[in-house]
C-alpha positions in Angstrom: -60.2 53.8 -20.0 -61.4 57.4 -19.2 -64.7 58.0 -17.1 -66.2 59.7 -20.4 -66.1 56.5 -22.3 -67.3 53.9 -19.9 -70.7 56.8 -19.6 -70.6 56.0 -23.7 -70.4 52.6 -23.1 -74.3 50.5 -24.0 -75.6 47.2 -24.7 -78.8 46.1 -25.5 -79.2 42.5 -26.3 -81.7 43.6 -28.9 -79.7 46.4 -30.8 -78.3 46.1 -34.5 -75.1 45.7 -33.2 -75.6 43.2 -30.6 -77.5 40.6 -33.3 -75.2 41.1 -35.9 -71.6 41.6 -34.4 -71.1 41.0 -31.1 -67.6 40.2 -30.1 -66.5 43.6 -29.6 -68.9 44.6 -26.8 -68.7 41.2 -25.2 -64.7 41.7 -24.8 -65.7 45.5 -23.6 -68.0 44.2 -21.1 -65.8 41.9 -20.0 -63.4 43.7 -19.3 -65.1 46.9 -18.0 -68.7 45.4 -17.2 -69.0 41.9 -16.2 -72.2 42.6 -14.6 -74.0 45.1 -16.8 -77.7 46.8 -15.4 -80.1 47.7 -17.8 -82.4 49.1 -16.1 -85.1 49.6 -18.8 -84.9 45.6 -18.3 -84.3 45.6 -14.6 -81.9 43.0 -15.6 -78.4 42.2 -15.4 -76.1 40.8 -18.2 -72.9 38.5 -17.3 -70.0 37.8 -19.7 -66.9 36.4 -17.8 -67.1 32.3 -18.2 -67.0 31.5 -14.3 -70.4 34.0 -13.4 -72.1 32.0 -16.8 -70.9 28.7 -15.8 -72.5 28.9 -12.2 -75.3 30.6 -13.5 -76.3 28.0 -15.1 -74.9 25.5 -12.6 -77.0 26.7 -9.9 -80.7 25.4 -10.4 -81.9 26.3 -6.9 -81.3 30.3 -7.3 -82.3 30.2 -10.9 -85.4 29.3 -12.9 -86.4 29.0 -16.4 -90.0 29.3 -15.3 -90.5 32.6 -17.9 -88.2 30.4 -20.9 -85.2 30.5 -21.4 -85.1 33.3 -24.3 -86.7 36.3 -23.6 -88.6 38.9 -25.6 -87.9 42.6 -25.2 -91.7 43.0 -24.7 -91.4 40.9 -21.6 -87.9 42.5 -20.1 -89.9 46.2 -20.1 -92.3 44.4 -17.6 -90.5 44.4 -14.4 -90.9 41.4 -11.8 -90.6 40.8 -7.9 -91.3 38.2 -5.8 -91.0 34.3 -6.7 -91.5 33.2 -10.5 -94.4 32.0 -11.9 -95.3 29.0 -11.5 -95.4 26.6 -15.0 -98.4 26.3 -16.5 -99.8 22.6 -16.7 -102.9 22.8 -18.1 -102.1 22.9 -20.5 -98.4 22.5 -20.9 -97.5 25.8 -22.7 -94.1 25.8 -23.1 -91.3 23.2 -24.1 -90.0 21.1 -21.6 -86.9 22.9 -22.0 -88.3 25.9 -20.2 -90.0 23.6 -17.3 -87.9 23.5 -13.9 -87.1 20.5 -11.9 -88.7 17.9 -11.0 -91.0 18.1 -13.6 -88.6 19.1 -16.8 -85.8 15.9 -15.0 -88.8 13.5 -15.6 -89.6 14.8 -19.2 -85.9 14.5 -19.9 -85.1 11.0 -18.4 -88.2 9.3 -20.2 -87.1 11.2 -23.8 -83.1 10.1 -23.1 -82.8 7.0 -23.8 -82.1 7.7 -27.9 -79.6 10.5 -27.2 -77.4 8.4 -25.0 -73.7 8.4 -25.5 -74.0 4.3 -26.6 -77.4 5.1 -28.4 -75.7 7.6 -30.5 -72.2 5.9 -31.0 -74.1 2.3 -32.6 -75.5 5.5 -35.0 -71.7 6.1 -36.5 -71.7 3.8 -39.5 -75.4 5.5 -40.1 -74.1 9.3 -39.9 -70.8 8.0 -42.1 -73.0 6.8 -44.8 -75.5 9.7 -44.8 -72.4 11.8 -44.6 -70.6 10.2 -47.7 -73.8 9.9 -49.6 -74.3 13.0 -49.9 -70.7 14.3 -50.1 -70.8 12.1 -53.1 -73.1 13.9 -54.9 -72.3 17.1 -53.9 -68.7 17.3 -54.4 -68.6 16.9 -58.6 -71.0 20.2 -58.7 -67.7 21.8 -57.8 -69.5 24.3 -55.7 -72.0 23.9 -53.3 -73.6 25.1 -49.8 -71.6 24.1 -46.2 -74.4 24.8 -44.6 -77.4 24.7 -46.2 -76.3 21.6 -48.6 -74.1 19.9 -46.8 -74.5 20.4 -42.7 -77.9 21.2 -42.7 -79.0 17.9 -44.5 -77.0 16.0 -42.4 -78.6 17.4 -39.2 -81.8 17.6 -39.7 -81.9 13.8 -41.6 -80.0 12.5 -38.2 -82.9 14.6 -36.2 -85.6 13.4 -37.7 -84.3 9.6 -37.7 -83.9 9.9 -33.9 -86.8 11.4 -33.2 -89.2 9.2 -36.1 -90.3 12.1 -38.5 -90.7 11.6 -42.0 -90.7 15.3 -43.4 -91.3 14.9 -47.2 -88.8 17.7 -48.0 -86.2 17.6 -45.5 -84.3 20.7 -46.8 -87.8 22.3 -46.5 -87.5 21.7 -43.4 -84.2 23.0 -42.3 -84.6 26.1 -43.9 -87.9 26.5 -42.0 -86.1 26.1 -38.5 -83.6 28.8 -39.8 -85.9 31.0 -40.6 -88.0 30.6 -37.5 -84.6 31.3 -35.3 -82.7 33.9 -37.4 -85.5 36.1 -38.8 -86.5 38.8 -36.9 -89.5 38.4 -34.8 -92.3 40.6 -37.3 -90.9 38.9 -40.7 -94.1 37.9 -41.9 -92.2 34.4 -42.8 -92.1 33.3 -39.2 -95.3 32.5 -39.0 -95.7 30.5 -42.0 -92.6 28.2 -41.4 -94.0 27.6 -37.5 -97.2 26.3 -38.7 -95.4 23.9 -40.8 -93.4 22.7 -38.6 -95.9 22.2 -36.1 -98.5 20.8 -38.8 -95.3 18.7 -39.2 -94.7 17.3 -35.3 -98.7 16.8 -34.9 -99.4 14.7 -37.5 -96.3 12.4 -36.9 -97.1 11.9 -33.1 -101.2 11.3 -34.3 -99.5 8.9 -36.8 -97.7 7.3 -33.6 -100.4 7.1 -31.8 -102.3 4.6 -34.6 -99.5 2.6 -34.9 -98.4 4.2 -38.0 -95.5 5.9 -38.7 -91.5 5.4 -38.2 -90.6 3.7 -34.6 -89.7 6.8 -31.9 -88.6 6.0 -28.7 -89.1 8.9 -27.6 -92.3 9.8 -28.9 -93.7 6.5 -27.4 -92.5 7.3 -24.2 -93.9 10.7 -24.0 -97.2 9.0 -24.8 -97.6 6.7 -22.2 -95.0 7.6 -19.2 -96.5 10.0 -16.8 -94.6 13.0 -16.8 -97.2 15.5 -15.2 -99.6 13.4 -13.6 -101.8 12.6 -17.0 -101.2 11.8 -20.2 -100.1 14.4 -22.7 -102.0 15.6 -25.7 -100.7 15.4 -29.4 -100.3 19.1 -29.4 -98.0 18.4 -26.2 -95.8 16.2 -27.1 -95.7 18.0 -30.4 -94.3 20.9 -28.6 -91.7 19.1 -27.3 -90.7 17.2 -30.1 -90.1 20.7 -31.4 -87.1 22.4 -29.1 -85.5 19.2 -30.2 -85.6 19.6 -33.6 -84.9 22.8 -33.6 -81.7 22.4 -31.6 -80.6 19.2 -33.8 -81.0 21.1 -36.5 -80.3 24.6 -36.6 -76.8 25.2 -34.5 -74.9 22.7 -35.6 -74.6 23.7 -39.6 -73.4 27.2 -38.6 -70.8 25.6 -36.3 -69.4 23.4 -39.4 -69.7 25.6 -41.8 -67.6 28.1 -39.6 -64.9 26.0 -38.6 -64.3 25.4 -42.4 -64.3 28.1 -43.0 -61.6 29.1 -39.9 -59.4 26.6 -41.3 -60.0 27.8 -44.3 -58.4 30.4 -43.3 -55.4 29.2 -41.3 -53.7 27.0 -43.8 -51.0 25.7 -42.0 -53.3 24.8 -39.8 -55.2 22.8 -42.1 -52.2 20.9 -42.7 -51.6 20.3 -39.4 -55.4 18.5 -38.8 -54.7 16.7 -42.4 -51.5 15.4 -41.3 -53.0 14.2 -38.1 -56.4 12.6 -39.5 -58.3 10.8 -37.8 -56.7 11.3 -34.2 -57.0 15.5 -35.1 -60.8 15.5 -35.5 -61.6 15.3 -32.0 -59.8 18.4 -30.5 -60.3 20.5 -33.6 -64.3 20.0 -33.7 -64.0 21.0 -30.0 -62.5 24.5 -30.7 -65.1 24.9 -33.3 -67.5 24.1 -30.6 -66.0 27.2 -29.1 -65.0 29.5 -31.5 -68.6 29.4 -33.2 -71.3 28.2 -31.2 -74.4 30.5 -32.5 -76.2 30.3 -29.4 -75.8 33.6 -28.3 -77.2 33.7 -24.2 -80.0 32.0 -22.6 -82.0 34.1 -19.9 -83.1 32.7 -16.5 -85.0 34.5 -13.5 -83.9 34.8 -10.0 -85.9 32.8 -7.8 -84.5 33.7 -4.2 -82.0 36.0 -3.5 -78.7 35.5 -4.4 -75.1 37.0 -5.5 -73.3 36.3 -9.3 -70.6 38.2 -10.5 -70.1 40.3 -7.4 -73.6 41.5 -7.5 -76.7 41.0 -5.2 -79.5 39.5 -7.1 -83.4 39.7 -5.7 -86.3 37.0 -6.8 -88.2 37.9 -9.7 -85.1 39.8 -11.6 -84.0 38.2 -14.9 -80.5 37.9 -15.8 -78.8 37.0 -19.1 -76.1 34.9 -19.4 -74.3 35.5 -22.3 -72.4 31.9 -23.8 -70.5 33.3 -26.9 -68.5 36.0 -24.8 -67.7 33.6 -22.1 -66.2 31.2 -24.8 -63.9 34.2 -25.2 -62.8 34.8 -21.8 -59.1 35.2 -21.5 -59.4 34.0 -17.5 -60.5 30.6 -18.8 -58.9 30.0 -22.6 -55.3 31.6 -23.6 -55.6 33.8 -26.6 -59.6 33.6 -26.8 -59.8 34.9 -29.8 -57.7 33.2 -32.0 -58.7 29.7 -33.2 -56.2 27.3 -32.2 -57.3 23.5 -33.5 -55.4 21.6 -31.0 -56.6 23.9 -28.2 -56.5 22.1 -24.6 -59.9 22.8 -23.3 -61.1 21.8 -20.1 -64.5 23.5 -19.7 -66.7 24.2 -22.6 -70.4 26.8 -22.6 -71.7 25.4 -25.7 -74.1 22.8 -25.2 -74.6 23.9 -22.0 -74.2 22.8 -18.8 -76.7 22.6 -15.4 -80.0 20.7 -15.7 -81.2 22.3 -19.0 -77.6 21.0 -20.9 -78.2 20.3 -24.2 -79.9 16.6 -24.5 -78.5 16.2 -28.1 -74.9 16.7 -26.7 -73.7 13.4 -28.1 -75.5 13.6 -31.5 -74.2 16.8 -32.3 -70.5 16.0 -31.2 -70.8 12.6 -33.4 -72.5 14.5 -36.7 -69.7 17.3 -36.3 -66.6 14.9 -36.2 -67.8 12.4 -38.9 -68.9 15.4 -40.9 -65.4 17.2 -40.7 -63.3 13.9 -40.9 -65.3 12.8 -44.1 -65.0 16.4 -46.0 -61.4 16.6 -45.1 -61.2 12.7 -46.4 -62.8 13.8 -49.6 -61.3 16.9 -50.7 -58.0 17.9 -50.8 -58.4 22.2 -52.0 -61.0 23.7 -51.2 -62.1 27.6 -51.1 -65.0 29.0 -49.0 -66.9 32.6 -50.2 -68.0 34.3 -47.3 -68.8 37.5 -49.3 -71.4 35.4 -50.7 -72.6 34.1 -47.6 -75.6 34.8 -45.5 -75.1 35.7 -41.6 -78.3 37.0 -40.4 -79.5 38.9 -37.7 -81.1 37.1 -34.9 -80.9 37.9 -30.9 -80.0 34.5 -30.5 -78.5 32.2 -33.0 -75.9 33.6 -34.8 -73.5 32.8 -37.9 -73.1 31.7 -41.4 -76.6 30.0 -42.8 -75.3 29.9 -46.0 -71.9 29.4 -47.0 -70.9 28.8 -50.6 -67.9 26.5 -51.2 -65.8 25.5 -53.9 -64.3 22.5 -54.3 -60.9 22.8 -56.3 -59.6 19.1 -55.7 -61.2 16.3 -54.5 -59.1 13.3 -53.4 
């Protein structure tokens, strides 16, 4: 590559490009960049799988004392020295954005229900919520992946876990897409936070009467000391939140996509058909790769250290970018073809560190039985992505809506 284009070369995790395609500069920078500066941001941006994986391995170099996504607004103000410290008093932030010790002792108290055995004795429950409403769905003859199908599965499987009662579940998953995918100023934002949070109040002040769904994990947040006092409502609502969110928003778009993939790899369809159920494993894991929506999660230096070659100083933020390292050729073999039977030893998308993804076992459960069950019920089937929605977001990306039809059911 000539000097003249790497000069033209730019990425900005906030550009048009960057939310709505980003696949192209992610190989780029790869390649050419592994370690991108942007110094309007004072930050630096990694891509190759092994600097993401030990970024996020190593929790004594990095914190997530400023959150794990950040704002634009916040990268323009530069930062030295050690992070902040979290705020306590109140807790401001999810749990997800606290550092050990305090976030380990939020997590092991809220575990228990997301536990590989918890979730497995849930299988005959997802299998039956699955079917029930394949069942209806399927003689339409057309219908949503995502938003009919994946999306009610998910968020009815959160909201069980977690005892909520929403009165509209779809409602509700279409209010935790909008809050991720929309751009920051659509005036819709606001609106679908406040009901989601009116939501997660009023169940945990249900809980605390005695009334309401049992939750594990709400009871536990209520009366195990996590901080050194008791947690308000507003609290533990706020908690309750980055797990819903998570349960319900990425896994859809990984579904739906996959479906779609196979969609459009026919033989390959056959060859996960052919195999059933023994196929639904490995091929749910390279959907897992191929379209995980999470797009990077940000983390700030906290003594000095060196990633990707380069020396990092406390107080610096860097971004470590999942869905290019999921398409590194030094750790997968043709990266960027989707390949169902793919041997994969190391996988980005749930994450990995202290701040992995406590739903891991949910989501892998809900994806399999939701993929072996659709494949079990219909035999043709032809997805309309010019018809679908794919919406621009810094963070989350792929299909929210989906249209399907079905030609054949079984």
């Amino acid at each position: 590559m000539s000097a003249e284009a790497l000069t033209e070369f730019s990425y900005d995790p906030f550009s048009d490009a960057a939310m709505r395609d980003p696949q192209p500069l992610y190989r780029e920078m790869r390649e050419q960049h592994p370690a991108w500066f942007i110094p309007e941001y004072d930050t630096f941006v990694f891509t190759r799988f092994e600097d993401v994986w030990n970024g996020y391995m190593d929790r004594d170099s990095f914190s997530e004392a400023e959150g794990m996504l950040f704002t634009r607004e916040q990268l323009l103000v530069h930062h030295r020295g050690a992070p902040p410290e979290p705020v306590l008093e109140p807790v401001k932030s999810m749990f997800l954005f606290l550092d050990p010790p305090v976030h380990t002792r939020i997590r092991q108290v809220t575990a228990a229900p997301f536990l590989k055995g918890s979730i497995a004795r849930r299988e005959a429950e997802i299998t039956s919520l699955v079917r029930e409403r394949l069942n209806m769905l399927i003689p339409r003859g057309e219908f949503d992946l995502n938003a009919d199908f994946a999306s009610f599965v998910a968020v009815n499987m959160v909201c069980r876990v977690l005892g909520i009662e929403p009165d509209d579940p779809e409602a509700l998953a279409a209010a935790v897409n909008l809050t991720v995918a929309a751009r920051p100023d659509d005036p819709r934002v606001a609106e679908a936070r406040g009901m989601i949070y009116g939501l997660l109040v009023d169940t945990v002040k249900r809980r605390r009467t005695g009334s309401g769904p049992d939750s594990p994990v709400i009871d536990a947040l209520m009366h195990r000391d996590t901080i050194g006092r008791a947690l308000s409502d507003e609290e533990i609502a706020t908690d309750l939140n980055g797990i819903l969110v998570g349960g319900t928003e990425t896994l859809p778009k990984i579904v739906a996509g996959g479906l779609l993939e196979l969609a459009r790899h026919p033989d390959q369809l056959n060859e996960v058909r052919a195999a059933l159920p023994d196929s639904i494993e490995p091929a749910f894991d390279e959907m897992l790769r191929y379209f995980a929506p999470a797009q990077w999660f940000g983390r700030t230096v906290k003594k000095p250290v060196r990633l990707g070659g380069v020396d990092l100083e406390p107080g610096q933020r860097v971004i470590l970018i999942i869905a290019s390292a999921n398409r590194d050729q030094r750790e997968f073999d043709r990266p960027d073809d989707f390949i169902w039977n793919r041997k994969t030893r190391r996988l980005l998308s749930f994450g990995v560190g202290p701040h992995f993804c406590i739903g891991i076992h949910l989501a892998r459960l809900e994806g399999q039985v939701m993929l072996r069950e659709f494949l079990s019920a219909v035999k043709d089937y032809t997805v309309h992505p010019e018809r679908g929605h794919w919406p621009v977001s810094q963070f989350q990306i792929g299909w929210t809506s989906l249209p399907v039809s079905i030609e054949q059911a079984r």
